[in-house]
DSSP file (Angstrom, degrees, kcal/mol; ACC not computed):
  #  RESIDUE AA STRUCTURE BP1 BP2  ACC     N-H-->O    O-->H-N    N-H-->O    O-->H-N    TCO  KAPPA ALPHA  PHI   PSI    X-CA   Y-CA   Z-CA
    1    1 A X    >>        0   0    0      0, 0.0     4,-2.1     0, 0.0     3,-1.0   0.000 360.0 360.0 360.0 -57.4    7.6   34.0   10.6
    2    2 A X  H 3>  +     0   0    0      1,-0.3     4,-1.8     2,-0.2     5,-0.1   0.787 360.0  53.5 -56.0 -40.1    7.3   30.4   11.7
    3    3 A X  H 3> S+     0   0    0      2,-0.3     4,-3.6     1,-0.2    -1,-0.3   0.761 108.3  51.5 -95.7 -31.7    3.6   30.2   10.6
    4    4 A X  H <> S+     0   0    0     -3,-1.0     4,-2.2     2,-0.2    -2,-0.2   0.949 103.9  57.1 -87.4 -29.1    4.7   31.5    6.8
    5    5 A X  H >X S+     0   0    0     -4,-2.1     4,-1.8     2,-0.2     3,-1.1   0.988 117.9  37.2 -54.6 -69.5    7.6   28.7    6.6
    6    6 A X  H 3X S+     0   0    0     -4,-1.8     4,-0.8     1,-0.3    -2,-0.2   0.889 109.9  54.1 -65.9 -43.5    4.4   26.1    7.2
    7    7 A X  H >X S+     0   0    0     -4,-3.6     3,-1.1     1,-0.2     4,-0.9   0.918 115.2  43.6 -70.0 -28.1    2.0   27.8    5.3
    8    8 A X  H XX S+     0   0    0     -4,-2.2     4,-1.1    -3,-1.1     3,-0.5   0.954 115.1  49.4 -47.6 -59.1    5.0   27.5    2.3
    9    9 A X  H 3X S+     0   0    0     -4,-1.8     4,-1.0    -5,-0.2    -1,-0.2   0.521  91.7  79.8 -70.3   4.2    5.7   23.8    3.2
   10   10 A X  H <X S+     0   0    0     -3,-1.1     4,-0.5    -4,-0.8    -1,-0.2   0.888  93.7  46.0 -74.4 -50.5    1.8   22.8    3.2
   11   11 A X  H X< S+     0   0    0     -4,-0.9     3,-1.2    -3,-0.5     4,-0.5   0.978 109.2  58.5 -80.7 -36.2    1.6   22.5   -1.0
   12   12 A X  H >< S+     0   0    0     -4,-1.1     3,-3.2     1,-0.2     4,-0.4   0.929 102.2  52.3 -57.6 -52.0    5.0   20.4   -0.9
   13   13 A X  H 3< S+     0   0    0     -4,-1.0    -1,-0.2     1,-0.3    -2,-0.2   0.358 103.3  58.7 -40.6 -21.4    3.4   17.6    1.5
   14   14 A X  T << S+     0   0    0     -3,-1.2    -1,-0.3    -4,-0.5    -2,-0.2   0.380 105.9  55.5-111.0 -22.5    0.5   17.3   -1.0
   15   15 A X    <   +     0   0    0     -3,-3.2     2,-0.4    -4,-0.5    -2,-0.2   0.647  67.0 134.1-104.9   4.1    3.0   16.4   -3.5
   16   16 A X        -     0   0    0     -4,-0.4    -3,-0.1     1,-0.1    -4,-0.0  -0.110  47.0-127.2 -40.7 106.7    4.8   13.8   -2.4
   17   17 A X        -     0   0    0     -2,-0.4     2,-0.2     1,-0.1    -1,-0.1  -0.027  14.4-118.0 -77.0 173.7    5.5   10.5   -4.9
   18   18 A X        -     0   0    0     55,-0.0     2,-0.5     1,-0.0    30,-0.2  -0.326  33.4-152.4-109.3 163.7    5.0    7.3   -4.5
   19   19 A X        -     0   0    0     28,-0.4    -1,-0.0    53,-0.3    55,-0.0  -0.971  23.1-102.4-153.8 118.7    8.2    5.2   -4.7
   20   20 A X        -     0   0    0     -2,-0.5     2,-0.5     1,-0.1    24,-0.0  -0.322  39.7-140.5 -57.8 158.7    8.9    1.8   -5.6
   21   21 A X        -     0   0    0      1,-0.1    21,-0.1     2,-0.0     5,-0.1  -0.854  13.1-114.5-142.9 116.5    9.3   -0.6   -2.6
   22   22 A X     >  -     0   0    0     -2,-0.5     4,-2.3     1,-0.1    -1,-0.1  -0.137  27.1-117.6 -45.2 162.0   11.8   -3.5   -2.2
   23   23 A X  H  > S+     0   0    0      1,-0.2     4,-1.2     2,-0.2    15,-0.2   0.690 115.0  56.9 -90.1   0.0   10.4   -6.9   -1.9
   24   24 A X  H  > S+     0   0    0      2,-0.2     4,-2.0     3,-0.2    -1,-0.2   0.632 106.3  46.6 -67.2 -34.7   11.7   -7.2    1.4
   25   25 A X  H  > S+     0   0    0      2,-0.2     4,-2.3     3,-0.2    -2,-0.2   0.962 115.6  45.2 -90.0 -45.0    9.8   -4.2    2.6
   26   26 A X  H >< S+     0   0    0     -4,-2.3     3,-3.6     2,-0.2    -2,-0.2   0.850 112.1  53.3 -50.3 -94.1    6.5   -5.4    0.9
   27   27 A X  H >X S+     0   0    0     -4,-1.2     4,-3.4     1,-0.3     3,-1.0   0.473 113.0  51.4   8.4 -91.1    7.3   -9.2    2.4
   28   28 A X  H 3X S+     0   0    0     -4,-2.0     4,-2.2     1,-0.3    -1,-0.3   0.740 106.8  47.2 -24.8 -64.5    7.5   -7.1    5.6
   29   29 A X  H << S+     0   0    0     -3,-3.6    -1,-0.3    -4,-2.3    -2,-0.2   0.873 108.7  54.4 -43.2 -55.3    4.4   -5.4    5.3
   30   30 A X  H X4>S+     0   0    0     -3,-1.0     3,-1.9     1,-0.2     5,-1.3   0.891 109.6  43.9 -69.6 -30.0    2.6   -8.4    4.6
   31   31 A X  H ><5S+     0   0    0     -4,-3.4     3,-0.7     1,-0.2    -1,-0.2   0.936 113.2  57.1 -71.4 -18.4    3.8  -10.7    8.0
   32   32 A X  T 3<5S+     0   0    0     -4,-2.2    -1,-0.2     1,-0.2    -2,-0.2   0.644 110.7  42.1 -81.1   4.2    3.1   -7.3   10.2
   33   33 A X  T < 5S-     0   0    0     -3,-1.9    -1,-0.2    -5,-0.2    -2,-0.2   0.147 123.7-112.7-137.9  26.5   -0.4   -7.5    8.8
   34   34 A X  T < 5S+     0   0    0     -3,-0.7    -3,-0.2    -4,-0.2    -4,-0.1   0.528  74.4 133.2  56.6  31.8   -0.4  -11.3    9.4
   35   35 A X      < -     0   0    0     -5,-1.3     2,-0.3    -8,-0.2    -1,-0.1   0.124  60.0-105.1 -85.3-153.2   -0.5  -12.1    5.4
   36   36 A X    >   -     0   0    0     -2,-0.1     3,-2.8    -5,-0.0     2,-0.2  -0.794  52.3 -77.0-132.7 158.7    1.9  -14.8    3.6
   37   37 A X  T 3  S+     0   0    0     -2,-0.3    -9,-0.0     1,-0.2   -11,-0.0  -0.451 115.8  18.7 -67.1 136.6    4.9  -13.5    1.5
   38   38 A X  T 3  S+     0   0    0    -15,-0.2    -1,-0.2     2,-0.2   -12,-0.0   0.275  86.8 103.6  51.7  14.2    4.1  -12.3   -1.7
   39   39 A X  S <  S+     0   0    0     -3,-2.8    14,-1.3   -12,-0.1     2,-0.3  -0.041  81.9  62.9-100.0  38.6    0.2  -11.5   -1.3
   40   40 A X  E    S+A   52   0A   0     12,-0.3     2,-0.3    -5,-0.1    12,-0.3  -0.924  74.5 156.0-146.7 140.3    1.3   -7.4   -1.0
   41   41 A X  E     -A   51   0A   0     10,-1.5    10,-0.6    -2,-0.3     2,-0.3  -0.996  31.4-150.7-172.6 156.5    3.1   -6.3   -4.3
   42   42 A X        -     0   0    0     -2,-0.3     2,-0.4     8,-0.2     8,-0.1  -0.916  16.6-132.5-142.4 173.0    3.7   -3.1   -6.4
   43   43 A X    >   -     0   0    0      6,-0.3     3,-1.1    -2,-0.3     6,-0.1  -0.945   8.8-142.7-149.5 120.4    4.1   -2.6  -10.4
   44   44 A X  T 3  S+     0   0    0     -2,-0.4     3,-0.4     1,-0.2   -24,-0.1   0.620 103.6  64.1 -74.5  -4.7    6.8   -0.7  -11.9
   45   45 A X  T 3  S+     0   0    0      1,-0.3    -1,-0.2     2,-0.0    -3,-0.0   0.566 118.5  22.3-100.9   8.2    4.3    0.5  -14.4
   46   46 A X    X   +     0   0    0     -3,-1.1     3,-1.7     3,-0.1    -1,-0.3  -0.176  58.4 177.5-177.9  69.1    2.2    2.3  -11.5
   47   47 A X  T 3  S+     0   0    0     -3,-0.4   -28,-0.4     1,-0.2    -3,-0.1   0.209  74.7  75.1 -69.7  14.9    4.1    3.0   -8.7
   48   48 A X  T 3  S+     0   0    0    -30,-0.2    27,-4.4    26,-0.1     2,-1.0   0.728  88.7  75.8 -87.7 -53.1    0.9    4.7   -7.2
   49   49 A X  E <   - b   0  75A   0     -3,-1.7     2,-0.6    25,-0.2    -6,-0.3  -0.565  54.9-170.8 -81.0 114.8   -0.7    1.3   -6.5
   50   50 A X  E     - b   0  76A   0     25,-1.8    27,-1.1    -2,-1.0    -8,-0.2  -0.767  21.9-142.6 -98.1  94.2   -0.2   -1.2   -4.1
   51   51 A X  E     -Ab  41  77A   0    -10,-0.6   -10,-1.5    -2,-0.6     2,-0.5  -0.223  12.1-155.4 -66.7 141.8   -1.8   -4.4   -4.5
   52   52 A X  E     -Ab  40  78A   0     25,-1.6    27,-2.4   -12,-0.3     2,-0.6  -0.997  14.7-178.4  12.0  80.3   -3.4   -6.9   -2.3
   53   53 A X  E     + b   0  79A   0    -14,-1.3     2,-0.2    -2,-0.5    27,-0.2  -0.947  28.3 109.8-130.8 106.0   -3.6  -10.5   -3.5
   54   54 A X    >   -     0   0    0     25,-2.0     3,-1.2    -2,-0.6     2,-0.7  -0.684  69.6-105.4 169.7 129.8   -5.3  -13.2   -1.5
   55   55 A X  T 3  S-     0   0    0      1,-0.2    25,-0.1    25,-0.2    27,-0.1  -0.489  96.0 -14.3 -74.6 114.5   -7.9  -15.1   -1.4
   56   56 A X  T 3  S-     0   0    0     -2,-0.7    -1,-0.2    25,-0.2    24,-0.1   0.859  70.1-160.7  31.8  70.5  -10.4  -13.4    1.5
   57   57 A X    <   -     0   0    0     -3,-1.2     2,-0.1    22,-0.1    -1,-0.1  -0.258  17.7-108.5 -53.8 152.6   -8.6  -11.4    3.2
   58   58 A X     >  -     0   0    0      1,-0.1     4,-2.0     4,-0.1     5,-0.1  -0.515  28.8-119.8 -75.1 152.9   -9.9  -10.1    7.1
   59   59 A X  H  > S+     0   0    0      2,-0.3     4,-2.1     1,-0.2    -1,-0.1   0.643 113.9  67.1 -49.9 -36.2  -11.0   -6.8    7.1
   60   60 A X  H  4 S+     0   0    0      2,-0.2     4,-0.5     1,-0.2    -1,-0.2   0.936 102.2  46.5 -55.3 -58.2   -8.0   -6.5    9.7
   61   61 A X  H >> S+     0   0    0      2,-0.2     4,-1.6     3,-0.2     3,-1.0   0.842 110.1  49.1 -73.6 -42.7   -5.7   -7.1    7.2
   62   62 A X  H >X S+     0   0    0     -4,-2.0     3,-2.7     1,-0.3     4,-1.1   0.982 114.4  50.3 -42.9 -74.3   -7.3   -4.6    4.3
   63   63 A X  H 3< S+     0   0    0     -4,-2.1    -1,-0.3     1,-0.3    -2,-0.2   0.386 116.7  35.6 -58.8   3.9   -7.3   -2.0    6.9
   64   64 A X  H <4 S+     0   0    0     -3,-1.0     4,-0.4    -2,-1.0    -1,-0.3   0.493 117.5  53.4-117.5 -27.7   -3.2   -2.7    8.2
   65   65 A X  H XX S+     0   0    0     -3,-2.7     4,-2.6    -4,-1.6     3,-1.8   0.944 119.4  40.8 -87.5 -72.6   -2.2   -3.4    4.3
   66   66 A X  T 3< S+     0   0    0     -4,-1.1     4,-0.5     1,-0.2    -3,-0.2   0.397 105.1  62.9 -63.7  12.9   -4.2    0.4    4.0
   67   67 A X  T 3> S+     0   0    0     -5,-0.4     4,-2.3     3,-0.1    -1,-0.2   0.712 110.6  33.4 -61.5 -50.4   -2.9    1.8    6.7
   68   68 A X  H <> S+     0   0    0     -3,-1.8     4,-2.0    -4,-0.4    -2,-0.2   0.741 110.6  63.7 -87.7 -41.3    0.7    1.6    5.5
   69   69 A X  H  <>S+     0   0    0     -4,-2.6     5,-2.0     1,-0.2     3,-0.3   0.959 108.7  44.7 -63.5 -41.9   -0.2    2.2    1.9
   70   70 A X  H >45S+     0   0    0     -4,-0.5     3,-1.3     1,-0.2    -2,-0.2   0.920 108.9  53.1 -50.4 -56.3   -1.5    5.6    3.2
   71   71 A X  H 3<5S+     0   0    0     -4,-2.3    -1,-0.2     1,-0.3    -2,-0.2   0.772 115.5  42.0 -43.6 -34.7    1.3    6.5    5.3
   72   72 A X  T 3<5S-     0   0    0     -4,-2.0   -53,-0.3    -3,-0.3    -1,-0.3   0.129 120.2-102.0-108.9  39.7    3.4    5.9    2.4
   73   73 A X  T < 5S+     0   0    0     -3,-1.3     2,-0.3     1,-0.2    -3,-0.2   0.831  71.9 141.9  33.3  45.2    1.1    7.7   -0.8
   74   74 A X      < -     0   0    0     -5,-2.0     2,-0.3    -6,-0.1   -25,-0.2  -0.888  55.5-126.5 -82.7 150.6   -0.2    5.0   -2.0
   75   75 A X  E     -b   49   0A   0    -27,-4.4   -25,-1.8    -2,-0.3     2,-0.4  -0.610  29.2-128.1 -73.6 126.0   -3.5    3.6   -3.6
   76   76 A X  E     -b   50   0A   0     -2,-0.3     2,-0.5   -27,-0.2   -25,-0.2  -0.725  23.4-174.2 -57.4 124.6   -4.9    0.5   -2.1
   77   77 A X  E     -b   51   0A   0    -27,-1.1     2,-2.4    -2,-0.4   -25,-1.6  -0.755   5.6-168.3-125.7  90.3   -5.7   -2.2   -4.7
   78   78 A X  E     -b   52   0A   0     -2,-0.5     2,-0.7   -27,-0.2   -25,-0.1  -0.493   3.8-175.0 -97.1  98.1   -7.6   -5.4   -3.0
   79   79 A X  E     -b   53   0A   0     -2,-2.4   -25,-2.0   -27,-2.4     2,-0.6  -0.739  10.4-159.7 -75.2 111.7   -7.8   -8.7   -5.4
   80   80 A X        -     0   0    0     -2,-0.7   -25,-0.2   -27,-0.2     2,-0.1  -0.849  12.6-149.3 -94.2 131.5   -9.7  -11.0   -3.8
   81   81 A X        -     0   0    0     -2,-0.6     2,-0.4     2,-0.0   -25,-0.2  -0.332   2.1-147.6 -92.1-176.8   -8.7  -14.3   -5.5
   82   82 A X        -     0   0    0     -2,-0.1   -27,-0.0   -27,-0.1   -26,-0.0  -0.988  10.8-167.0-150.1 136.5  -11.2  -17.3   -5.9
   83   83 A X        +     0   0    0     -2,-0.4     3,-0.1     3,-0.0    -1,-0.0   0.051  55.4 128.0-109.1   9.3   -9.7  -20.8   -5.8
   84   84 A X  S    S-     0   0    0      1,-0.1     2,-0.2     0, 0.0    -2,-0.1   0.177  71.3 -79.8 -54.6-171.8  -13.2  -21.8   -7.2
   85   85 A X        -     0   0    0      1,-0.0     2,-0.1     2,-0.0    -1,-0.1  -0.706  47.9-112.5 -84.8 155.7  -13.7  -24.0  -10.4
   86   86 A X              0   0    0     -2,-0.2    -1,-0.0     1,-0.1    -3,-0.0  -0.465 360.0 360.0 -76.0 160.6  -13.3  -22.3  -13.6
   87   87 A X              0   0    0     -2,-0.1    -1,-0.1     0, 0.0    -2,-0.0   0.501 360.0 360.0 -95.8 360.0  -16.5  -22.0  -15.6
């Protein structure tokens, strides 16, 4: 009996949605993953994605910004910005 309740709850787990995220809880994300406030962001127009914005992020920091994004069914989306000259 217990094994047909999991095998049931297995295709609901696979559907979980993605959920917009306060900007406190991003903010959060980014100081546990030792980024500055506002370089972690989401888009109401694709709550699927979570963004990245900063120019070089550590590898430590992709991998703790995707860490979280996974836990919570989201896409990683890493911009690396460039403070270079424009052409």
């Amino acid at each position: 009996m217990k094994r047909a309740v999991a095998l049931a709850a297995l295709p609901l787990s696979a559907c979980a949605t993605a959920q917009m995220h306060t900007e406190d809880q991003l903010n959060g994300v980014a100081r546990t993953c030792g980024l500055s406030f506002g370089d972690v962001m989401q888009d109401d127009s694709e709550k699927r994605l979570l963004f990245l914005m900063r120019s070089g992020p550590s590898a430590e920091q992709r991998a703790c910004v995707y860490q979280w994004a996974h836990h919570n069914h989201l896409h990683l989306v890493v911009i690396n910005l460039s403070n270079g000259p424009a052409s």
